[in-house]
N, CA, C, O and CB atoms as a CASP TS submission, in Angstrom:
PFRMAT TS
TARGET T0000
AUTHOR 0000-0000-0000
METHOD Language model
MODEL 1
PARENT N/A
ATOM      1  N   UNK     1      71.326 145.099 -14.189  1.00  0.00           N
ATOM      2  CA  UNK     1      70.631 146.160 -13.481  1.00  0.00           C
ATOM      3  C   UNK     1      71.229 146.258 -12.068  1.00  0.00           C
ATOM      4  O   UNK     1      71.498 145.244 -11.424  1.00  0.00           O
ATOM      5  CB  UNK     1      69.079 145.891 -13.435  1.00  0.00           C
ATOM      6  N   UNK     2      71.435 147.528 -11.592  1.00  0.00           N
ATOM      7  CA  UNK     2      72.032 148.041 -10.522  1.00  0.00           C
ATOM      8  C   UNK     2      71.394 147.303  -9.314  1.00  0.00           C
ATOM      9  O   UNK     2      70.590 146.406  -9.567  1.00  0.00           O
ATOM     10  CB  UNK     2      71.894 149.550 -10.502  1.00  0.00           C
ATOM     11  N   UNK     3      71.646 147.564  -8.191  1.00  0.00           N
ATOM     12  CA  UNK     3      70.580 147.282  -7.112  1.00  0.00           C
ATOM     13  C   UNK     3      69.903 148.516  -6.640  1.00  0.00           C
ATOM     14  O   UNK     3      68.747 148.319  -6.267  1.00  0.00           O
ATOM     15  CB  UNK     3      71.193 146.587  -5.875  1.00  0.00           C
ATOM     16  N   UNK     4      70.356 149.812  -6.558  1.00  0.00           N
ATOM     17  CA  UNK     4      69.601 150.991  -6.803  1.00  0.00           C
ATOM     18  C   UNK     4      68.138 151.085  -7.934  1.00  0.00           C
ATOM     19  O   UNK     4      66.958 151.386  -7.754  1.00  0.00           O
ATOM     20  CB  UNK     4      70.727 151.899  -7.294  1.00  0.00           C
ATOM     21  N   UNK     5      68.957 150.653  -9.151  1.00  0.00           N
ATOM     22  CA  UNK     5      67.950 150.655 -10.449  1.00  0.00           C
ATOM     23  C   UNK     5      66.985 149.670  -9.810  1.00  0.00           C
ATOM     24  O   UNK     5      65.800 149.964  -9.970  1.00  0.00           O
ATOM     25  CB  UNK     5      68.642 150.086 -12.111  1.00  0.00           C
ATOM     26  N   UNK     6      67.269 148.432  -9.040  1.00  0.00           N
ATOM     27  CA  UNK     6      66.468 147.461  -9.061  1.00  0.00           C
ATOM     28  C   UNK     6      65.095 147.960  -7.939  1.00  0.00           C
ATOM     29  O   UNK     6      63.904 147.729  -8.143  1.00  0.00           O
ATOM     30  CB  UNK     6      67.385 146.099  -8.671  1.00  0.00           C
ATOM     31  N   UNK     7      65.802 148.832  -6.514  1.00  0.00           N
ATOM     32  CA  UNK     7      64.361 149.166  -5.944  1.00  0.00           C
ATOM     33  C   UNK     7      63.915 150.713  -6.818  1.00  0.00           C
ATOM     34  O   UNK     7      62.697 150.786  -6.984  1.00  0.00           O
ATOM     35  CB  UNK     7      64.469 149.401  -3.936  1.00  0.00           C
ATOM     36  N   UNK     8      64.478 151.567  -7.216  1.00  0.00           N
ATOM     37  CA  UNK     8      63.584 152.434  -8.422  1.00  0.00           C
ATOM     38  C   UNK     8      62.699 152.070  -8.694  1.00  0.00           C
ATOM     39  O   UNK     8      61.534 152.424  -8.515  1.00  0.00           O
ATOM     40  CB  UNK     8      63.948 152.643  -9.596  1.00  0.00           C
ATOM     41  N   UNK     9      63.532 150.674  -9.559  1.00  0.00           N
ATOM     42  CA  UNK     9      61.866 150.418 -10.715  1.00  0.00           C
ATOM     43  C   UNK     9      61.072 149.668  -9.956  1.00  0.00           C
ATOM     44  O   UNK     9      59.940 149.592 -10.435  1.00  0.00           O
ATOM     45  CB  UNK     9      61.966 149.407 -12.391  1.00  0.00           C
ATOM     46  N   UNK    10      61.227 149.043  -8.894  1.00  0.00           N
ATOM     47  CA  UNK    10      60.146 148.343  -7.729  1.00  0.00           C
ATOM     48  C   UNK    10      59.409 149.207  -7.374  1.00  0.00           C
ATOM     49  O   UNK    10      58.213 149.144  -7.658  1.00  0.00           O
ATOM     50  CB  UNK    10      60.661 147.755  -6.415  1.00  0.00           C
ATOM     51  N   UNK    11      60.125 150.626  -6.394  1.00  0.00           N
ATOM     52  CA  UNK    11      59.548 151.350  -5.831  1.00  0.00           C
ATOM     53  C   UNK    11      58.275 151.963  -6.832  1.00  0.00           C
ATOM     54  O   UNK    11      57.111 152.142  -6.473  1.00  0.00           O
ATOM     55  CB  UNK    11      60.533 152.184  -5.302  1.00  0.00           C
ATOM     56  N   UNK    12      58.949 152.265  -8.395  1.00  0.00           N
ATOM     57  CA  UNK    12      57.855 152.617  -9.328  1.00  0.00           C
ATOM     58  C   UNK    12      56.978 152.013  -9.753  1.00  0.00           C
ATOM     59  O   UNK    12      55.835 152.466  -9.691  1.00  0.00           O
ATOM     60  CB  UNK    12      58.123 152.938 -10.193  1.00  0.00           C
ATOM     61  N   UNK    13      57.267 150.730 -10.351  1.00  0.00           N
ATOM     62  CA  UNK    13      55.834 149.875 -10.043  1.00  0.00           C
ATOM     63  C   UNK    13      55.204 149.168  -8.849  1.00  0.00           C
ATOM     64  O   UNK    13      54.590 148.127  -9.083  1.00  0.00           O
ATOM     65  CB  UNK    13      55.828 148.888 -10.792  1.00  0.00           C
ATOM     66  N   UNK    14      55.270 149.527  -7.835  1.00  0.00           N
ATOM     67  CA  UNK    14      54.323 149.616  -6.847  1.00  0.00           C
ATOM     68  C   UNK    14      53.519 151.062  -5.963  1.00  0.00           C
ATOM     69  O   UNK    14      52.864 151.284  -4.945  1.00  0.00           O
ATOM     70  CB  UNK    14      55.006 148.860  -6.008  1.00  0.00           C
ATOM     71  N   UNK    15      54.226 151.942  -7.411  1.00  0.00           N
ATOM     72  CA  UNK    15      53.575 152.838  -7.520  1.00  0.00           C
ATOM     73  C   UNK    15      53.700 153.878  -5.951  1.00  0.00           C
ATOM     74  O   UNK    15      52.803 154.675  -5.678  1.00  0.00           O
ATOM     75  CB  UNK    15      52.254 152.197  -7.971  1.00  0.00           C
ATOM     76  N   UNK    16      54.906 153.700  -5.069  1.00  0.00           N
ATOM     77  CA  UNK    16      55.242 153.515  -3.956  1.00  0.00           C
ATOM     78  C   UNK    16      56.208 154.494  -4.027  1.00  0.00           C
ATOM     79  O   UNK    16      56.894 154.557  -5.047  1.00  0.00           O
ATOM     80  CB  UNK    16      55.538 152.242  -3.582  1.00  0.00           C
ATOM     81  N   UNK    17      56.465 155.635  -2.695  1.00  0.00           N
ATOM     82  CA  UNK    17      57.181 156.301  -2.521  1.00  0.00           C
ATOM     83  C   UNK    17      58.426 155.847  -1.799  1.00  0.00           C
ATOM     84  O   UNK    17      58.630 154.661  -1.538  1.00  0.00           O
ATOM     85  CB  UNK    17      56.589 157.099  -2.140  1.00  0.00           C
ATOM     86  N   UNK    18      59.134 156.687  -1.528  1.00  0.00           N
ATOM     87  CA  UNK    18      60.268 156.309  -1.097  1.00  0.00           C
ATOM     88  C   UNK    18      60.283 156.397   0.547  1.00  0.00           C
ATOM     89  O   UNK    18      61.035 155.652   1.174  1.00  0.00           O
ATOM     90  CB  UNK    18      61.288 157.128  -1.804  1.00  0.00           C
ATOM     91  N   UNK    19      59.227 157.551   1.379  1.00  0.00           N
ATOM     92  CA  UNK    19      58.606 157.679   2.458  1.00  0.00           C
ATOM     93  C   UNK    19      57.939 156.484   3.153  1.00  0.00           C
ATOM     94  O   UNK    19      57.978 156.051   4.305  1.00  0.00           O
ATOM     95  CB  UNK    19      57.812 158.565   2.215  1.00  0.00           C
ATOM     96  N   UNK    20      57.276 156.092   1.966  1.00  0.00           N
ATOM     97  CA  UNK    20      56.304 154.974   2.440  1.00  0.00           C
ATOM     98  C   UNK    20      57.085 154.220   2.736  1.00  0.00           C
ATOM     99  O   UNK    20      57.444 154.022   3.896  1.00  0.00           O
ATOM    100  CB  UNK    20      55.314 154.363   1.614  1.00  0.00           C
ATOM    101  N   UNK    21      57.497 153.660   1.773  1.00  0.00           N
ATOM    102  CA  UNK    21      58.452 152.444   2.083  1.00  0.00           C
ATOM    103  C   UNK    21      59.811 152.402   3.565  1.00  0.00           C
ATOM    104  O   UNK    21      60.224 151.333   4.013  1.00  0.00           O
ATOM    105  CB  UNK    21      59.301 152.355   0.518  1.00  0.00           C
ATOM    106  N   UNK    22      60.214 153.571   4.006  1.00  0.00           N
ATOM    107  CA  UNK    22      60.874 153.720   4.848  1.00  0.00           C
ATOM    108  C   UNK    22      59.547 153.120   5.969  1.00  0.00           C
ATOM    109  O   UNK    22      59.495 152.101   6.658  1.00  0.00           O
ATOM    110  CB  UNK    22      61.575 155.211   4.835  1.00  0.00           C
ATOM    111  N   UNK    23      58.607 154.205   5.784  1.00  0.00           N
ATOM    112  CA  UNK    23      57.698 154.199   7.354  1.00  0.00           C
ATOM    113  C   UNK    23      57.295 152.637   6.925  1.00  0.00           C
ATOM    114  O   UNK    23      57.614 152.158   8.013  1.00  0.00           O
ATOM    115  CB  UNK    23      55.969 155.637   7.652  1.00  0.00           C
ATOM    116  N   UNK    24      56.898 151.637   6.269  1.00  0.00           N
ATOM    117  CA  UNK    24      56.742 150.483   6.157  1.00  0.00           C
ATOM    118  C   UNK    24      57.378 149.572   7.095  1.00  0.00           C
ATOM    119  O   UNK    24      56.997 148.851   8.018  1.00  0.00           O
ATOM    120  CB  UNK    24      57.000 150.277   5.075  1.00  0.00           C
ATOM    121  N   UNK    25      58.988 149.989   6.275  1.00  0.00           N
ATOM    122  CA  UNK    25      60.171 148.964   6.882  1.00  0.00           C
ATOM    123  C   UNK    25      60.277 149.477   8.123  1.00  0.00           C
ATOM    124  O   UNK    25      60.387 148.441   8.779  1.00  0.00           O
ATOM    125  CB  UNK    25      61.708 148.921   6.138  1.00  0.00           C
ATOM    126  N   UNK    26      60.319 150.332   8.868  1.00  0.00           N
ATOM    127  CA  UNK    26      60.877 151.251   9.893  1.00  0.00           C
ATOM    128  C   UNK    26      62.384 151.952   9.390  1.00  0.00           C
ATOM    129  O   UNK    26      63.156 152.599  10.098  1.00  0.00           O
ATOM    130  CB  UNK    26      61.067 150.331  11.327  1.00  0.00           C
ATOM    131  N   UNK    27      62.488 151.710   8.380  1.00  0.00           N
ATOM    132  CA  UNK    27      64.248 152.148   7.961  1.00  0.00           C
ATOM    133  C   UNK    27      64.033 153.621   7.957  1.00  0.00           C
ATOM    134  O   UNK    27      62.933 154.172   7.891  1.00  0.00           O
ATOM    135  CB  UNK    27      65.006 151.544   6.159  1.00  0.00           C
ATOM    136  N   UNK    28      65.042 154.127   8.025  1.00  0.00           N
ATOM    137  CA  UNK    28      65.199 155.618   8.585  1.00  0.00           C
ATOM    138  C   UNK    28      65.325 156.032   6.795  1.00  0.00           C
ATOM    139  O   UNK    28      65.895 155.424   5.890  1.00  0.00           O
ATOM    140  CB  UNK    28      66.910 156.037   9.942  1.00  0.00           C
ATOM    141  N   UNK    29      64.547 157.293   6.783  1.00  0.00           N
ATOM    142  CA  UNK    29      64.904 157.753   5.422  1.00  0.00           C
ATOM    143  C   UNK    29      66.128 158.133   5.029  1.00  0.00           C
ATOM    144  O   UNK    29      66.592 157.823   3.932  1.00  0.00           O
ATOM    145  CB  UNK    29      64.248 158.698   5.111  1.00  0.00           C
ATOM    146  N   UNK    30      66.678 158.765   5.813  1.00  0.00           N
ATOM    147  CA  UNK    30      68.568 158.611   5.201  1.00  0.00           C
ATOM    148  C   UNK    30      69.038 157.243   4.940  1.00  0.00           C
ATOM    149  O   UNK    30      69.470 157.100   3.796  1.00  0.00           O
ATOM    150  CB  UNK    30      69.851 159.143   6.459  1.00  0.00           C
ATOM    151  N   UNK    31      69.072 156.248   5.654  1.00  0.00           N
ATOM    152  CA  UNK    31      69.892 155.012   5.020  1.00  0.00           C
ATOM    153  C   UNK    31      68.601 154.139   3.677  1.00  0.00           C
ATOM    154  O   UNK    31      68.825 153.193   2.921  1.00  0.00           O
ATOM    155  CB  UNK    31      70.412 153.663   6.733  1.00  0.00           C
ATOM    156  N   UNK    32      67.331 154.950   3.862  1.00  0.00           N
ATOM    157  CA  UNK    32      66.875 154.428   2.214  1.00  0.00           C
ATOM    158  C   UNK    32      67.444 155.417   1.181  1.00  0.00           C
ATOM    159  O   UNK    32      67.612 155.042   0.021  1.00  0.00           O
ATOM    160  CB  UNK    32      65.045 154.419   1.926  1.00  0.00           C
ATOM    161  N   UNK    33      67.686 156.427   1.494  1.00  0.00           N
ATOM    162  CA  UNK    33      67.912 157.537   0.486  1.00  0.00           C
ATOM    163  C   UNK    33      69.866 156.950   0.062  1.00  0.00           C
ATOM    164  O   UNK    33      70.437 157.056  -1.023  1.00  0.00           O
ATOM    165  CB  UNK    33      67.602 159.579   1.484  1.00  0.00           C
ATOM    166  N   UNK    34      70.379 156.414   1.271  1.00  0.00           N
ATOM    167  CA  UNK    34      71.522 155.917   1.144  1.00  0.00           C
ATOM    168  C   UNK    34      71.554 154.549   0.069  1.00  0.00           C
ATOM    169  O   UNK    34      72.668 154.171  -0.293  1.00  0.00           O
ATOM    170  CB  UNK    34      71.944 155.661   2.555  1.00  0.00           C
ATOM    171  N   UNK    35      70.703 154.036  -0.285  1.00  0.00           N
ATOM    172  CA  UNK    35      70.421 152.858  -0.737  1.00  0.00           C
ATOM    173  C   UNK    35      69.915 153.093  -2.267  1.00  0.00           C
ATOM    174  O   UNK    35      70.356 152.502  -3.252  1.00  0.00           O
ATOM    175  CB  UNK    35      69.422 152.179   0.220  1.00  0.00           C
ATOM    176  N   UNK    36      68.686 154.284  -2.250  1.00  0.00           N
ATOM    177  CA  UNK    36      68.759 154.164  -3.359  1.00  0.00           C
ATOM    178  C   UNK    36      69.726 154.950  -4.161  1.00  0.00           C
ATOM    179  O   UNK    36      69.561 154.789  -5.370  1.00  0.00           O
ATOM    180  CB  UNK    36      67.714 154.261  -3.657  1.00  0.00           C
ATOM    181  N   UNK    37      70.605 155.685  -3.864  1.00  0.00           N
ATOM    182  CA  UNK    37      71.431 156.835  -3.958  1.00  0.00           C
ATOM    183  C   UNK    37      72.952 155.540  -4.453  1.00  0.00           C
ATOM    184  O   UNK    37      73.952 156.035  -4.972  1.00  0.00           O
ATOM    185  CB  UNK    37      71.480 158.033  -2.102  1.00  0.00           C
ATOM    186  N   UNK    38      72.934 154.997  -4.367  1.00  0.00           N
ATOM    187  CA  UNK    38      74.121 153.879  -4.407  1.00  0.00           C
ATOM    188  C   UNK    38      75.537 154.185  -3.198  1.00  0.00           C
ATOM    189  O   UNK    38      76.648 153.665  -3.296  1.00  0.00           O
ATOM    190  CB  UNK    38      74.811 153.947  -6.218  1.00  0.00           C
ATOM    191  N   UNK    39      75.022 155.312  -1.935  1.00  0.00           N
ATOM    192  CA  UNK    39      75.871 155.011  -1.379  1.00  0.00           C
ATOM    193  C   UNK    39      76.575 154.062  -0.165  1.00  0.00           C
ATOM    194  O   UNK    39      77.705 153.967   0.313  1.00  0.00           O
ATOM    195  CB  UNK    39      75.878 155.725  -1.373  1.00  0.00           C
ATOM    196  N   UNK    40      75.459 153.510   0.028  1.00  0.00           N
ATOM    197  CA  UNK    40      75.266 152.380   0.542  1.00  0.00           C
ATOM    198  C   UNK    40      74.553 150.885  -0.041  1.00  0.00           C
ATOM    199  O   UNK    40      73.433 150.758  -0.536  1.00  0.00           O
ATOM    200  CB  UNK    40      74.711 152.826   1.451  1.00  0.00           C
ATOM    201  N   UNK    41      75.721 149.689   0.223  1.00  0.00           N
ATOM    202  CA  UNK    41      74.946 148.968  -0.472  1.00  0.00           C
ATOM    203  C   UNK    41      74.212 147.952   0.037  1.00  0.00           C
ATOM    204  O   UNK    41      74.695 147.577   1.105  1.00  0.00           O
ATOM    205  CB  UNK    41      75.527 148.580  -1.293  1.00  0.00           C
ATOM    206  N   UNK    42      73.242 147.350  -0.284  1.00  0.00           N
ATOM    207  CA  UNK    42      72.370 146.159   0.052  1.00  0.00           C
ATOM    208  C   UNK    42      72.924 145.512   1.041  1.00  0.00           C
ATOM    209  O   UNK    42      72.326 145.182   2.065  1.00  0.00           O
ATOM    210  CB  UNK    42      72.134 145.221  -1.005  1.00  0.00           C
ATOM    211  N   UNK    43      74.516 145.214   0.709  1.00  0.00           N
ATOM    212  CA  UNK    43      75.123 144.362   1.049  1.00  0.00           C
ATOM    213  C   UNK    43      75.555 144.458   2.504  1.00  0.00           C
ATOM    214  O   UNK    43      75.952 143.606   3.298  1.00  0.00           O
ATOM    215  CB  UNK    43      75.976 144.254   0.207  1.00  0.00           C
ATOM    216  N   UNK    44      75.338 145.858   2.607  1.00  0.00           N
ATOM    217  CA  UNK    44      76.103 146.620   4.341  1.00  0.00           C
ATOM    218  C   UNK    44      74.500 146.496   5.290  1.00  0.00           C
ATOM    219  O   UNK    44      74.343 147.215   6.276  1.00  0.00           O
ATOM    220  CB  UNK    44      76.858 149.163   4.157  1.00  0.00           C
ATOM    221  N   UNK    45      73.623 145.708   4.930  1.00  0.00           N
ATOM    222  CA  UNK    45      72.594 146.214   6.113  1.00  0.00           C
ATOM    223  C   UNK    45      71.978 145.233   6.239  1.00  0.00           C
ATOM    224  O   UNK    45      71.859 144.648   5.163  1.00  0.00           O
ATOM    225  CB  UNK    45      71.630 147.381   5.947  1.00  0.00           C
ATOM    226  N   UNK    46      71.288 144.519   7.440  1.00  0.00           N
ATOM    227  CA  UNK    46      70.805 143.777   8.288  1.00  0.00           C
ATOM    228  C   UNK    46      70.357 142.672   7.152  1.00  0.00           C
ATOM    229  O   UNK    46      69.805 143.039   6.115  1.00  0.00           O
ATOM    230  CB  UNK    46      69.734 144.495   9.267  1.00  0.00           C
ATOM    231  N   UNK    47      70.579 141.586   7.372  1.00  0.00           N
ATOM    232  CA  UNK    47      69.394 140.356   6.484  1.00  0.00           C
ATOM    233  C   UNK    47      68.103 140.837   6.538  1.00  0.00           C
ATOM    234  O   UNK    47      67.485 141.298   5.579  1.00  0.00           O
ATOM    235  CB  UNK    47      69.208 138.693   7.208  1.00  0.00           C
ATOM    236  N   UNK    48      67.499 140.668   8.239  1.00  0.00           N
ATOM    237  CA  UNK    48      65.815 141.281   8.245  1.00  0.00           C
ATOM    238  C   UNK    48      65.479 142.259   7.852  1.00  0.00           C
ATOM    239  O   UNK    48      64.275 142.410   7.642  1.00  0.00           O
ATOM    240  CB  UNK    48      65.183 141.486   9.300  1.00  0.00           C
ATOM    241  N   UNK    49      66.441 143.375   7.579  1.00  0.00           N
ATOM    242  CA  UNK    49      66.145 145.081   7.066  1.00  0.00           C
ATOM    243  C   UNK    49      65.572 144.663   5.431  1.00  0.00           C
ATOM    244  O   UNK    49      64.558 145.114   4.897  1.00  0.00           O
ATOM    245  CB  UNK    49      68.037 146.387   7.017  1.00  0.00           C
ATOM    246  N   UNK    50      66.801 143.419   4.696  1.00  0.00           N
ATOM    247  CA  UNK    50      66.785 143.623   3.387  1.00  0.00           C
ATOM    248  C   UNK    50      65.080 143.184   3.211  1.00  0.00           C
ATOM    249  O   UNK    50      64.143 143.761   2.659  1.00  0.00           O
ATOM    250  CB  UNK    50      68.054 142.677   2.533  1.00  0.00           C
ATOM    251  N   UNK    51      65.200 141.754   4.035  1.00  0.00           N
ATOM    252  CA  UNK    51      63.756 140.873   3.914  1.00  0.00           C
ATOM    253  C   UNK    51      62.147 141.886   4.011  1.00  0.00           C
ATOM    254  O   UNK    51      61.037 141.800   3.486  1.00  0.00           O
ATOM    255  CB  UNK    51      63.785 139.630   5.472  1.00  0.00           C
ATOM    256  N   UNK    52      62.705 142.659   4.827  1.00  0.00           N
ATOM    257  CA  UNK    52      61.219 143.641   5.310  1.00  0.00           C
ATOM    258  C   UNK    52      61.256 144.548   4.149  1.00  0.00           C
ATOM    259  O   UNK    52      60.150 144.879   3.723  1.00  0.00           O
ATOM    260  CB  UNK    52      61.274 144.702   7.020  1.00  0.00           C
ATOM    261  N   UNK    53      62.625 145.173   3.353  1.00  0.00           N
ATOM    262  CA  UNK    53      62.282 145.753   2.101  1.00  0.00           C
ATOM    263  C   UNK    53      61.811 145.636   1.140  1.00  0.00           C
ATOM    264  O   UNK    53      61.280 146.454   0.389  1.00  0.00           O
ATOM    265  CB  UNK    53      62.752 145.995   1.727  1.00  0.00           C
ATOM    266  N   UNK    54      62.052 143.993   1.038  1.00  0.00           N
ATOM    267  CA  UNK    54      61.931 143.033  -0.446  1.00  0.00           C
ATOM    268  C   UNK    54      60.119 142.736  -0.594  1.00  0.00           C
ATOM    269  O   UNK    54      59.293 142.750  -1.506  1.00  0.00           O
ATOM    270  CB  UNK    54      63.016 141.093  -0.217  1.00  0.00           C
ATOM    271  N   UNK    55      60.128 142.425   1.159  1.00  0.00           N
ATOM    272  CA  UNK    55      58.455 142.103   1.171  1.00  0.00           C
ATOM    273  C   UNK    55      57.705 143.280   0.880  1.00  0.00           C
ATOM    274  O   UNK    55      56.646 143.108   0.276  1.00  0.00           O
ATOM    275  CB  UNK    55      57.863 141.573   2.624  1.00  0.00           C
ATOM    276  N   UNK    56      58.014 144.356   1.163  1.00  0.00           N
ATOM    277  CA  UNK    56      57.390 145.463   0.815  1.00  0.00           C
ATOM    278  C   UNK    56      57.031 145.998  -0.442  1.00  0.00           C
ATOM    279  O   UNK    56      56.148 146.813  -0.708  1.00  0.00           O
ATOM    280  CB  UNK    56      57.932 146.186   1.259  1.00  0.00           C
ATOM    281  N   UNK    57      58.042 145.281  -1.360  1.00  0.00           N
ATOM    282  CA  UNK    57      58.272 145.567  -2.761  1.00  0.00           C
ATOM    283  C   UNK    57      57.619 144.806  -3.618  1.00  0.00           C
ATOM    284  O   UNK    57      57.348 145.013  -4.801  1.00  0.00           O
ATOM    285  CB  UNK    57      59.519 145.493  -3.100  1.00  0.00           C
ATOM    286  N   UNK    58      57.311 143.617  -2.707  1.00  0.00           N
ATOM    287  CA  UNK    58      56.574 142.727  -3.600  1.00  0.00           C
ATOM    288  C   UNK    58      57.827 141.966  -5.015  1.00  0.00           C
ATOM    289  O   UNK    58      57.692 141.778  -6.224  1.00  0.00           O
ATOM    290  CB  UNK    58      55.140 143.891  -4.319  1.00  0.00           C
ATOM    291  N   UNK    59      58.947 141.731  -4.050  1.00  0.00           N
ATOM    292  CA  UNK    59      60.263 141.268  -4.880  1.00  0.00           C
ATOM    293  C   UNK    59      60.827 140.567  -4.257  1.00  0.00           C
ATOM    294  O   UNK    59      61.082 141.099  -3.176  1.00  0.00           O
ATOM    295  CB  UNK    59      61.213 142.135  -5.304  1.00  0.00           C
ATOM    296  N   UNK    60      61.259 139.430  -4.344  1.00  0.00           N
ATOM    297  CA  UNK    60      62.625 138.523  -3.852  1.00  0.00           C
ATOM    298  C   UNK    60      63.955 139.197  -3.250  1.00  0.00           C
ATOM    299  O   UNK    60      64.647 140.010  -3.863  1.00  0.00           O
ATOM    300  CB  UNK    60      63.192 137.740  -5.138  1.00  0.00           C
ATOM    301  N   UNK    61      64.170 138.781  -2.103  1.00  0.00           N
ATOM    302  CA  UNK    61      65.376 139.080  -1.359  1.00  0.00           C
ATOM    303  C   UNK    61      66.411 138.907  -2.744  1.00  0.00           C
ATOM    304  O   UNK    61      67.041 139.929  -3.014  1.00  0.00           O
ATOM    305  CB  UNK    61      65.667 137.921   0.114  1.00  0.00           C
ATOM    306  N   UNK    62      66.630 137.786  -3.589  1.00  0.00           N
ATOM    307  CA  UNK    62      67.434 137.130  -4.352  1.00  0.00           C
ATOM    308  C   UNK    62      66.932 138.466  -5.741  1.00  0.00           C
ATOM    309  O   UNK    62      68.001 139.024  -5.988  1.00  0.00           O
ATOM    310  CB  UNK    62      67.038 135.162  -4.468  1.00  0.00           C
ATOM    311  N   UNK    63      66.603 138.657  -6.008  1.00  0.00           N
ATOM    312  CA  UNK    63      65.826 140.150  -6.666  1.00  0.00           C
ATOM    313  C   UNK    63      66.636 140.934  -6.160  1.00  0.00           C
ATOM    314  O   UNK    63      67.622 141.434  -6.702  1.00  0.00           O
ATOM    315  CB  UNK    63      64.205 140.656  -6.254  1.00  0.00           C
ATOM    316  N   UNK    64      66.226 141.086  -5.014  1.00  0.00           N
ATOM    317  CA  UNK    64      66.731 142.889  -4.537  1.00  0.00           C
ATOM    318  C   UNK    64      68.087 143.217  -4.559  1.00  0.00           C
ATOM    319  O   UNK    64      68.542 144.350  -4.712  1.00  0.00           O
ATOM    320  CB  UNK    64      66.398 143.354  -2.927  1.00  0.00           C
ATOM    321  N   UNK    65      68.926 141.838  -4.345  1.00  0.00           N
ATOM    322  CA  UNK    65      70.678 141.715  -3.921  1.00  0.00           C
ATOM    323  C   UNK    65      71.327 141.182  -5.656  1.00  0.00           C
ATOM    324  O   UNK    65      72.492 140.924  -5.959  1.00  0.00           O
ATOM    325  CB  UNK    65      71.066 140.002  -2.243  1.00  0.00           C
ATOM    326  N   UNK    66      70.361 141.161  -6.348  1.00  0.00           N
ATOM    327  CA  UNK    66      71.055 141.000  -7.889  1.00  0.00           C
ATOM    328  C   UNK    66      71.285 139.654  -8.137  1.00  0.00           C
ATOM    329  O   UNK    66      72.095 139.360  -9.017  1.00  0.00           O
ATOM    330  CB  UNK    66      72.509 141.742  -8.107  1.00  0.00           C
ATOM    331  N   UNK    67      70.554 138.549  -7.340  1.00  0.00           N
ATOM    332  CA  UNK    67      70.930 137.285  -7.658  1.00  0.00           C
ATOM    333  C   UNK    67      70.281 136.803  -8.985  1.00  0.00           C
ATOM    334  O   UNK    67      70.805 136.065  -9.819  1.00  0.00           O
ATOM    335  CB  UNK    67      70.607 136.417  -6.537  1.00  0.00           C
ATOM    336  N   UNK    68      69.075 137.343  -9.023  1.00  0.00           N
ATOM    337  CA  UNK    68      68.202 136.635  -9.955  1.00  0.00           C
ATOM    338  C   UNK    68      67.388 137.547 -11.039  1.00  0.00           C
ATOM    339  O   UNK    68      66.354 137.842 -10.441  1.00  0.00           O
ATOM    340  CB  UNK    68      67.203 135.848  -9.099  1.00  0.00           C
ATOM    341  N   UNK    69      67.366 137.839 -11.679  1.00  0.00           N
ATOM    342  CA  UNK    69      66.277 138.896 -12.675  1.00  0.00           C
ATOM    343  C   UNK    69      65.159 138.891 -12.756  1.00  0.00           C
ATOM    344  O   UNK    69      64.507 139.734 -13.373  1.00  0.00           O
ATOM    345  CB  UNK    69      66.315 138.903 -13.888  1.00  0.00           C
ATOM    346  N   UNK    70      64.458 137.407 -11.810  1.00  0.00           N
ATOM    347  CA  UNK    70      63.006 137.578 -11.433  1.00  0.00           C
ATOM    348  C   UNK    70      62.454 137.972 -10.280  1.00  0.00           C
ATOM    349  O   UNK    70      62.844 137.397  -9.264  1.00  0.00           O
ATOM    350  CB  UNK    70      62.451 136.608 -11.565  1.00  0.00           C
ATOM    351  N   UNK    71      61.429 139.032 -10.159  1.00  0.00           N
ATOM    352  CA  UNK    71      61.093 139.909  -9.265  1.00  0.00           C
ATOM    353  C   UNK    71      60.340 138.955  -8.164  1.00  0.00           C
ATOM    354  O   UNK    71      60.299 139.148  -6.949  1.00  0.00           O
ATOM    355  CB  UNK    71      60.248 141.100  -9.924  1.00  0.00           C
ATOM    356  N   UNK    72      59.564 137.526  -9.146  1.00  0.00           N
ATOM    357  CA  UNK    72      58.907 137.133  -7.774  1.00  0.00           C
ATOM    358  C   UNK    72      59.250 135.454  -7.775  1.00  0.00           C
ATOM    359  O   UNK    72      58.888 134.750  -6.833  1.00  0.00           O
ATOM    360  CB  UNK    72      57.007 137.544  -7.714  1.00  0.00           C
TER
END
């Protein structure tokens, strides 16, 4: 699973927009839309950006970056 696919299906089961989750993290909606869009990857943005996403998601940093296939 992608890392795009991976916050999708987060973002979808937490039943969570893609808005929210920006105004959550403070991340600007272009570089989430960049993220889930695959044109930017996980890999290009802050450790604390990823951590404040992952917590939001209710998913593992190690989750969100494709290390592991378990969400928590």
């Amino acid at each position: 699973m992608s890392i795009q696919q991976r916050l999708s299906s987060s973002l979808r089961r937490r039943n969570m927009t893609a808005y929210a989750l920006a105004k959550e993290t403070g991340l600007s909606q272009s570089i989430l839309s960049y993220l889930l869009n695959g044109h930017k990857p996980i890999d290009k943005i802050e450790v604390g950006t990823a951590k404040r996403i992952a917590t939001s998601l209710g998913v593992t940093l190690d989750y969100l970056c494709g290390m592991h296939d378990e969400k928590v």
